[in-house]
N, C-alpha and C positions, 0 to 999 in steps of 0.2 A: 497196703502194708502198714503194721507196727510198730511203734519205735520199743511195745512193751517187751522185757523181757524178764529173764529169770536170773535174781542176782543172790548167791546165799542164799534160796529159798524163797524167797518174796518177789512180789512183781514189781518190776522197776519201768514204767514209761519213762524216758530220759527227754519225754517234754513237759512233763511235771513231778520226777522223783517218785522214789521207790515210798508205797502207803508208810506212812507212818506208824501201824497198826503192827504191820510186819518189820519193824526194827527192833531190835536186842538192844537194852537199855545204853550201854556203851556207844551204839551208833547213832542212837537218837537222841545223845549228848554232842557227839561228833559233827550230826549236822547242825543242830542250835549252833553250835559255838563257829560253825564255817558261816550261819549266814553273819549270824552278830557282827563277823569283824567284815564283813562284805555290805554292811548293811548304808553305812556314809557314801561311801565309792558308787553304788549301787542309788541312792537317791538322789547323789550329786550329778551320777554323769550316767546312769543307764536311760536307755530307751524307753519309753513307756509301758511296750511289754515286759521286758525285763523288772521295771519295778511292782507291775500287777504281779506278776512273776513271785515275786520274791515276798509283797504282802500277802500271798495266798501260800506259799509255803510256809513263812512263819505263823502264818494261822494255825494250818494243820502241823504241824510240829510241835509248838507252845498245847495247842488244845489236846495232842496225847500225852507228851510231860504232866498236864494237867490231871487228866483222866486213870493216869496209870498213881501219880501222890497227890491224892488229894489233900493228904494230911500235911504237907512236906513243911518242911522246919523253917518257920519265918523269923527273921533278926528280928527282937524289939528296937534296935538302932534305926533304922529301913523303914519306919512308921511317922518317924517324921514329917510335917508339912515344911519345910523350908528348903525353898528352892535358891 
């Protein structure tokens, strides 16, 4: 058995998230921004899988953001080297 299903349309395995691919731009802001603030919590104190986990869905998230603006609006503030 599957854990894939049909969520809104698009297929959802809920052991590694519904494709990227098939998100509506609104939800695949949604899930950027759930891992972002999940993302400390999640390096600090998850499991190992959990954190492959989580670098392999911010891959595929970040890399359709990417794919879908490529053009997208960069701050000249944000070009800075000073850390």
């Amino acid at each position: 058995m599957t854990n894939a299903q049909r969520v809104d349309g698009a297929v959802a395995d809920f052991g590694t998230g519904i494709d990227p691919a098939g998100l509506a731009d609104d939800d695949l802001f949604r899930e950027l921004g759930s891992l972002y603030r999940t993302r400390l919590q999640t390096l600090r104190h998850g499991p190992d899988a959990a954190l492959e986990n989580h670098f392999r869905r911010t891959a595929e998230l970040e890399t359709e953001y990417m794919a879908r603006y490529p053009g997208r609006e960069v701050d000249p503030e944000r070009l800075t080297q000073e850390f």
